[in-house]
PASEBA-1860 file (N, C-alpha, C; in nm, 3 decimals):
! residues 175
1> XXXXXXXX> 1.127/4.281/-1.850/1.129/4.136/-1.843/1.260/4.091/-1.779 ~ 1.252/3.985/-1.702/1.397/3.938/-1.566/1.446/3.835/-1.720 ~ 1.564/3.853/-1.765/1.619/3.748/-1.795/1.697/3.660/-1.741 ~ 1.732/3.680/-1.591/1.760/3.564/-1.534/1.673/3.457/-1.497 ~ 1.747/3.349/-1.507/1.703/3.172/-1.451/1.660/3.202/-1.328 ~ 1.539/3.128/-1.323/1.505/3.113/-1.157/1.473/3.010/-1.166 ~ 1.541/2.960/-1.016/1.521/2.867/-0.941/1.434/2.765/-0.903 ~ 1.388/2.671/-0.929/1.284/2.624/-0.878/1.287/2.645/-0.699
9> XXXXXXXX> 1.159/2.633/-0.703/1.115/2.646/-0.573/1.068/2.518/-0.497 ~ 1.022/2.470/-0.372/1.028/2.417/-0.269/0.864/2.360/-0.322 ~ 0.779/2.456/-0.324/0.670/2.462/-0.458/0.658/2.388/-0.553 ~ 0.738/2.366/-0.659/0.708/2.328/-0.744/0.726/2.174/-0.718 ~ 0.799/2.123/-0.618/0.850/1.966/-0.581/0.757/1.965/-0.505 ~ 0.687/1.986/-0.444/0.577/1.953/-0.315/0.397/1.978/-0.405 ~ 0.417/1.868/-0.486/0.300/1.912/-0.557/0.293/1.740/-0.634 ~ 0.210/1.715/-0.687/0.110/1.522/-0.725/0.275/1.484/-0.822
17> XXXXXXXX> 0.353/1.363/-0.785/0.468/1.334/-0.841/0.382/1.340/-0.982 ~ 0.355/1.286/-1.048/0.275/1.280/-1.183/0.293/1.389/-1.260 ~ 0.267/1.486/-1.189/0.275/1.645/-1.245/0.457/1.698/-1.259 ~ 0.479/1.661/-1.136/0.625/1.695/-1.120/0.683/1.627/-1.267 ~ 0.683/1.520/-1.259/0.758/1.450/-1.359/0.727/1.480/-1.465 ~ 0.621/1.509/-1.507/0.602/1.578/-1.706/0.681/1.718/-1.670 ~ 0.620/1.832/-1.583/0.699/1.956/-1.615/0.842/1.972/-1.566 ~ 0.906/1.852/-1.531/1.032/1.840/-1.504/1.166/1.863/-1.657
25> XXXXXXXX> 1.033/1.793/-1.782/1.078/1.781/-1.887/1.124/1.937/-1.921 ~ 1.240/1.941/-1.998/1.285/2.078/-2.022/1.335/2.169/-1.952 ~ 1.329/2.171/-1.801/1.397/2.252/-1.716/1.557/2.198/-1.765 ~ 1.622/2.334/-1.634/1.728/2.330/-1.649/1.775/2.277/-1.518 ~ 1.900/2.134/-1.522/1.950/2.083/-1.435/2.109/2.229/-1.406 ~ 2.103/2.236/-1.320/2.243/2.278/-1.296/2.369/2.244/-1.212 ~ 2.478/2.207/-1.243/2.596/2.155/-1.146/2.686/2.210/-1.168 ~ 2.707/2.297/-1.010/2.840/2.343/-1.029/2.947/2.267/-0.979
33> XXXXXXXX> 3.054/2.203/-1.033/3.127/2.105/-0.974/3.247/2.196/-0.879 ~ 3.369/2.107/-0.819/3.458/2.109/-0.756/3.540/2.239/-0.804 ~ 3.564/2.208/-0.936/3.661/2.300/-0.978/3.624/2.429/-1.007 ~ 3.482/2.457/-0.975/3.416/2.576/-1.050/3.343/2.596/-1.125 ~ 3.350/2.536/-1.179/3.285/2.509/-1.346/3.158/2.477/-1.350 ~ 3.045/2.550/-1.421/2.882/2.542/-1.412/2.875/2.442/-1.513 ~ 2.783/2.344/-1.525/2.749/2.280/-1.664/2.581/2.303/-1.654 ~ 2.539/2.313/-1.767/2.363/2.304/-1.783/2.313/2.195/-1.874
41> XXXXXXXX> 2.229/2.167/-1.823/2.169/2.017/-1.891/2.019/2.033/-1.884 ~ 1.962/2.008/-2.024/1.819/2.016/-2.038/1.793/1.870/-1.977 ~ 1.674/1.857/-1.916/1.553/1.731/-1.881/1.551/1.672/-1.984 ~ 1.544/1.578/-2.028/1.478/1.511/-2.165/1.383/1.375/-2.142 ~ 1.410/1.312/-1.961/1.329/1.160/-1.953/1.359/1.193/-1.789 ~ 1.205/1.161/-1.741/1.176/1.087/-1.619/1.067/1.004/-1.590 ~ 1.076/0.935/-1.495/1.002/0.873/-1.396/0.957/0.864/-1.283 ~ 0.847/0.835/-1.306/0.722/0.913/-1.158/0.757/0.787/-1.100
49> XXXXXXXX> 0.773/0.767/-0.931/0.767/0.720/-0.822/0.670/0.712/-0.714 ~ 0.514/0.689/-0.743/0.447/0.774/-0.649/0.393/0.699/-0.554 ~ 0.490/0.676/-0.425/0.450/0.606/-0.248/0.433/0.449/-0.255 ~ 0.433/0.444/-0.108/0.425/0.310/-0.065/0.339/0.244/-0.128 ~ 0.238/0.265/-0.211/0.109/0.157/-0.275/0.216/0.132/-0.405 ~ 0.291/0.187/-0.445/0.324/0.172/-0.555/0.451/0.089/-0.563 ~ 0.453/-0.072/-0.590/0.568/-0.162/-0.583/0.656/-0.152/-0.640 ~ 0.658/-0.014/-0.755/0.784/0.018/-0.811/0.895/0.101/-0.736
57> XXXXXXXX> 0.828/0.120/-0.648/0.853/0.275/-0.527/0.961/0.199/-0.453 ~ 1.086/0.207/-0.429/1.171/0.217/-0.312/1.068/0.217/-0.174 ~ 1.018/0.283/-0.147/0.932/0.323/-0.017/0.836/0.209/0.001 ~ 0.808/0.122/-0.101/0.727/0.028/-0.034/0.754/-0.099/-0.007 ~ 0.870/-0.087/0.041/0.928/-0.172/0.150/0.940/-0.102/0.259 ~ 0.917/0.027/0.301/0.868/0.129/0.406/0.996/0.170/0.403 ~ 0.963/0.258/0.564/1.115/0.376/0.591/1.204/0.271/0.626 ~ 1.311/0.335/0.601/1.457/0.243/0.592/1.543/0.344/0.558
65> XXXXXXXX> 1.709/0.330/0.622/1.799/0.440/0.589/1.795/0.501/0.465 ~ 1.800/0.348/0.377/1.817/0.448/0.212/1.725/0.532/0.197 ~ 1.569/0.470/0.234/1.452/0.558/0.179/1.434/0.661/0.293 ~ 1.441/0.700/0.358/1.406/0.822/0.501/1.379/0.931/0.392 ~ 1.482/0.995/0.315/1.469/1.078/0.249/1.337/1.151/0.174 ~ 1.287/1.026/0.136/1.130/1.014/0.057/1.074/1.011/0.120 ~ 1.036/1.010/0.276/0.942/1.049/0.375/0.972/1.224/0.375 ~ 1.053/1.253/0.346/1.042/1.422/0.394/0.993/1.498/0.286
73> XXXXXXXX> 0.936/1.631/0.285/0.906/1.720/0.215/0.996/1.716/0.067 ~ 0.903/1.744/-0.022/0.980/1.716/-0.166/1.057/1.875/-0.192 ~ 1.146/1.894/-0.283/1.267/1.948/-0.263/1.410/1.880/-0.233 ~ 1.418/1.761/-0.252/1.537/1.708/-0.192/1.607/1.600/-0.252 ~ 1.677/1.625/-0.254/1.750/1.499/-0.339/1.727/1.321/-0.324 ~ 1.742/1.233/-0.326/1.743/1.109/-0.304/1.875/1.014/-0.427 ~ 1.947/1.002/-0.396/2.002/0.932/-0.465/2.070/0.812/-0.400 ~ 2.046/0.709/-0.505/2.108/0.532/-0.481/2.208/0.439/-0.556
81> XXXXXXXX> 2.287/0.390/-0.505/2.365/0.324/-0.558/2.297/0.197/-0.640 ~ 2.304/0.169/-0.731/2.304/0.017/-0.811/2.404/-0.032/-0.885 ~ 2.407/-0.133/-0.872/2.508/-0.230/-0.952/2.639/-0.167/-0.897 ~ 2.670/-0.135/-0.773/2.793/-0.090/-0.724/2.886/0.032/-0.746 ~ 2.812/0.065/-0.884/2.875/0.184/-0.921/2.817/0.304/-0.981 ~ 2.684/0.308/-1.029/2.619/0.399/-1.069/2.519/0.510/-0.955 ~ 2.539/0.606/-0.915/2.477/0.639/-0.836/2.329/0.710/-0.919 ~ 2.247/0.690/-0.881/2.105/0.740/-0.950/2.021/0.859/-0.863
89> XXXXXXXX> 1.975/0.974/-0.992/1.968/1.095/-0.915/1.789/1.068/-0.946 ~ 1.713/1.086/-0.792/1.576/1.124/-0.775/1.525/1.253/-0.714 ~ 1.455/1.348/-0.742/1.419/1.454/-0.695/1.245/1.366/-0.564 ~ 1.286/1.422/-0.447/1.151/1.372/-0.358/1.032/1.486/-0.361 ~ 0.919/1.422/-0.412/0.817/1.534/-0.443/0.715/1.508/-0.342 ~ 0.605/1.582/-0.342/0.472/1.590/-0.280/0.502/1.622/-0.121 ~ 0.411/1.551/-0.021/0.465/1.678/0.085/0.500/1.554/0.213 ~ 0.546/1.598/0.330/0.606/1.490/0.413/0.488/1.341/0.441
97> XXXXXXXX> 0.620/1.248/0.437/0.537/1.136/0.462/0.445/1.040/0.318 ~ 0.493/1.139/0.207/0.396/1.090/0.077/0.500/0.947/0.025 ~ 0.641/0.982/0.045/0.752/0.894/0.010/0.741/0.849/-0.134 ~ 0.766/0.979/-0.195/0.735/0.999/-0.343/0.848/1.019/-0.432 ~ 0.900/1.042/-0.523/0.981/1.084/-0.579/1.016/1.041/-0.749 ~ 1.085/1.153/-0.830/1.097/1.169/-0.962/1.258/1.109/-0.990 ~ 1.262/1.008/-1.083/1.385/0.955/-1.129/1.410/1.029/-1.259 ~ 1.528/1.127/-1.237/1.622/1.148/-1.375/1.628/1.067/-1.440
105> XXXXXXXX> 1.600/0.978/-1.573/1.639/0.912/-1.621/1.772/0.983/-1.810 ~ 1.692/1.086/-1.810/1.772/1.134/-1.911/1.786/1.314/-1.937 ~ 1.899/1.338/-1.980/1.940/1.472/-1.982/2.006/1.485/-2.123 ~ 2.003/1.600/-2.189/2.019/1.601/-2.321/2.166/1.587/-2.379 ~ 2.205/1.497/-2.432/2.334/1.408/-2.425/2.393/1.349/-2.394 ~ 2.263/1.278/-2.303/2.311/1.182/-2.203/2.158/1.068/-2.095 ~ 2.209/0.999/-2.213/2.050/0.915/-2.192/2.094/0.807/-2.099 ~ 2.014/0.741/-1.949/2.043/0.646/-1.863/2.037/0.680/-1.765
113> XXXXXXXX> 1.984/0.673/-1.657/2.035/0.723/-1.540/2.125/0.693/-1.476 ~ 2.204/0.597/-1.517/2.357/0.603/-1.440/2.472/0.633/-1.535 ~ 2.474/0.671/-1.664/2.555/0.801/-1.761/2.484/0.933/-1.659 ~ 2.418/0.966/-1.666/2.403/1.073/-1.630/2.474/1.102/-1.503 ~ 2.470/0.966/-1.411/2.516/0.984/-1.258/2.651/1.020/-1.255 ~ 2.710/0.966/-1.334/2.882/0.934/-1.371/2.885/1.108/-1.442 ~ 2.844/1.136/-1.538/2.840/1.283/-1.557/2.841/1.383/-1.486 ~ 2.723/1.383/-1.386/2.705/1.489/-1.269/2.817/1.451/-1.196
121> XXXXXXXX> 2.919/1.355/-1.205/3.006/1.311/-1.055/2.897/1.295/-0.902 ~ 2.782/1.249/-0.921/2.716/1.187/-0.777/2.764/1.108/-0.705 ~ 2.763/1.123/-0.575/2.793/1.029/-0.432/2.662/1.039/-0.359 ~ 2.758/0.960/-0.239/2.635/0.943/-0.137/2.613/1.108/-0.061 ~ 2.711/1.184/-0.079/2.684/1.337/-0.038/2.622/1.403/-0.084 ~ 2.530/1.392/-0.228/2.439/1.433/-0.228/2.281/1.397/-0.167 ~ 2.272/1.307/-0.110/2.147/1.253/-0.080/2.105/1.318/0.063 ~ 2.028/1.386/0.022/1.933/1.501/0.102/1.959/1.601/0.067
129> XXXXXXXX> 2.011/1.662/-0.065/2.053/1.785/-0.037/1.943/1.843/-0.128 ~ 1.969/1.957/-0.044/1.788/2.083/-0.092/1.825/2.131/-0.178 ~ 1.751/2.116/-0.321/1.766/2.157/-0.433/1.691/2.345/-0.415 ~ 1.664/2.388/-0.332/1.608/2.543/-0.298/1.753/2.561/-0.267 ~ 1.809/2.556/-0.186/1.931/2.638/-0.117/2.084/2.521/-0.178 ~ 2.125/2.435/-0.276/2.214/2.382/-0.260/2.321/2.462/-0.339 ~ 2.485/2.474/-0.301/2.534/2.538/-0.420/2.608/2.489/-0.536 ~ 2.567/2.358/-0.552/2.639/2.222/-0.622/2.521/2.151/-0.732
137> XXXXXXXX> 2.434/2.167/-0.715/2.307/2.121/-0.770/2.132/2.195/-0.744 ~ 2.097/2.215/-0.883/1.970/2.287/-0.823/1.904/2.288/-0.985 ~ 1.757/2.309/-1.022/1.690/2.311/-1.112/1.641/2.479/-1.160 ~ 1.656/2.523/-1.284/1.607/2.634/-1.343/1.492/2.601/-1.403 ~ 1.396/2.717/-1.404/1.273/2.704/-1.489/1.298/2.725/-1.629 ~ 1.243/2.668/-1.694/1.224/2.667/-1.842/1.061/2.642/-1.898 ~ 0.997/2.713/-2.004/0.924/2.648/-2.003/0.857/2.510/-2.061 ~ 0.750/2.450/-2.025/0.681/2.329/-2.042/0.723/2.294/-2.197
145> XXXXXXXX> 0.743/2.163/-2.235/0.752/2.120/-2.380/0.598/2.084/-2.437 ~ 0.544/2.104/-2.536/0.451/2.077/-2.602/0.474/1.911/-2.647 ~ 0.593/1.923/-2.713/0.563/1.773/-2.778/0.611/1.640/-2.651 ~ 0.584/1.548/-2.602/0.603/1.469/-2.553/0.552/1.337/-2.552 ~ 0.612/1.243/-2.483/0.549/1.110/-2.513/0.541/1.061/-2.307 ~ 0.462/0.935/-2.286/0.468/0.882/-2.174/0.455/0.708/-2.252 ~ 0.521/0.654/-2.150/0.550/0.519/-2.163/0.526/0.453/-2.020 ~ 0.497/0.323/-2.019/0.582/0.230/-1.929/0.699/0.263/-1.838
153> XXXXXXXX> 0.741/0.278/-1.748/0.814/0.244/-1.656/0.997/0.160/-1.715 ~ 1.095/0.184/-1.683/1.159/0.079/-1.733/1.225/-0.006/-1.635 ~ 1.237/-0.072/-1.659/1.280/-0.205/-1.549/1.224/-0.233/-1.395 ~ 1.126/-0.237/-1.401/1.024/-0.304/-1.280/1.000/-0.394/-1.319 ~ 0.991/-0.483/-1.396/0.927/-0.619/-1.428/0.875/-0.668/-1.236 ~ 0.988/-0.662/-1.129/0.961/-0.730/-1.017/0.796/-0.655/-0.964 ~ 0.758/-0.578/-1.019/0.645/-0.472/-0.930/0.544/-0.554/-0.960 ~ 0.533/-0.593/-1.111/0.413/-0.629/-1.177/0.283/-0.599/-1.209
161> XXXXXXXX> 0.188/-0.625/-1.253/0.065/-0.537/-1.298/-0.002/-0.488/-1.197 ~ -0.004/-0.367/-1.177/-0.068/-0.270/-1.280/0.082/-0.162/-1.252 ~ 0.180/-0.202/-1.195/0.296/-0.074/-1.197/0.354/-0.103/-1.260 ~ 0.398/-0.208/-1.399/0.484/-0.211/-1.495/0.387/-0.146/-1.597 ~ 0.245/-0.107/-1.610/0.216/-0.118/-1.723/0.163/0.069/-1.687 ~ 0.165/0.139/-1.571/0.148/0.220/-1.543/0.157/0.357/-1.636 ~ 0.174/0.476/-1.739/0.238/0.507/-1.817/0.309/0.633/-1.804 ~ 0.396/0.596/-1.638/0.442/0.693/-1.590/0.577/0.733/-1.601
169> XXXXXXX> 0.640/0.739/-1.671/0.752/0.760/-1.774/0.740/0.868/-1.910 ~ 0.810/1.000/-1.871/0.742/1.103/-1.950/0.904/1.129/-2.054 ~ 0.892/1.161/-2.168/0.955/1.178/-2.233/0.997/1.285/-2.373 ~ 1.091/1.373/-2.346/1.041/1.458/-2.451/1.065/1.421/-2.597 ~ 1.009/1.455/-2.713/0.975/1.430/-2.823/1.075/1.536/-2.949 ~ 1.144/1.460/-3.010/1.256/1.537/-3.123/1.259/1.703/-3.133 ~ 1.297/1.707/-2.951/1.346/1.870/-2.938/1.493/1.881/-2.879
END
């Protein structure tokens, strides 16, 4: 039996965001920062993003510098600035042109997606970077959680029905 971590693959992001985002729960985030130093962080909360029909989606206001990213093959980073200072980490899933993508929202000790951003130390230098080949950021397999919950979306109110009430927000459950 390999007891090393492997990698996610190019595979596992190029596959229905929906899916991505539940078995996202429980992997392993990994960052190796500046100084050397590995940190590991379990999944604990995301959110599905899935294309231009979807008014919660970045992308459906179409391609545009910020969003280009989410037109390409999933594997890749996407991350955005809000409120001036939080940078927010999205993994882009499904396959070119879907303009899809999974929002980190929580990691285990560290619930928000912009705590988390401030944690990882994110910039705008990560945005595109290939979570297959990066040496600063990349996902380990772990396996699937049994217990979980899905919810609502959080803060779209602007999308409105039927993508605020959508219940694409996956969450793991007192593990």
């Amino acid at each position: 039996m390999n007891a090393t971590p492997k990698r996610l693959t190019a595979d596992f992001f190029r596959r229905d965001t929906l899916k991505v985002a539940r078995e996202l729960l429980g992997k392993t985030l990994v960052r190796a920062f500046n100084n050397g130093e590995l940190r590991y962080y379990r999944i604990t909360e995301t959110e599905a993003y899935c294309g231009q029909e979807d008014l919660a989606c970045h992308a459906s206001k179409g391609r545009t510098k910020r969003t280009e990213i989410m037109f390409h093959p999933g594997g890749l980073v996407y991350v955005y600035l809000i409120y001036g200072q939080y940078w927010l980490l999205n993994f882009v899933t499904e396959d070119k042109d879907q303009a899809s993508a999974v929002l980190i929202r929580g990691l285990e000790g560290f619930n928000g997606p912009g705590r988390l951003g401030r944690e990882l130390q994110l910039d705008q230098t990560f945005y595109g970077e290939d979570l297959t080949h990066s040496p600063r950021l990349w996902l380990e397999d772990a396996p699937i959680p049994k217990q979980l919950q899905t919810t609502p979306r959080v803060g779209i109110d602007y999308a409105g029905d039927p993508w605020t009430s959508h219940p694409w927000r996956f969450c793991l459950i007192n593990q």
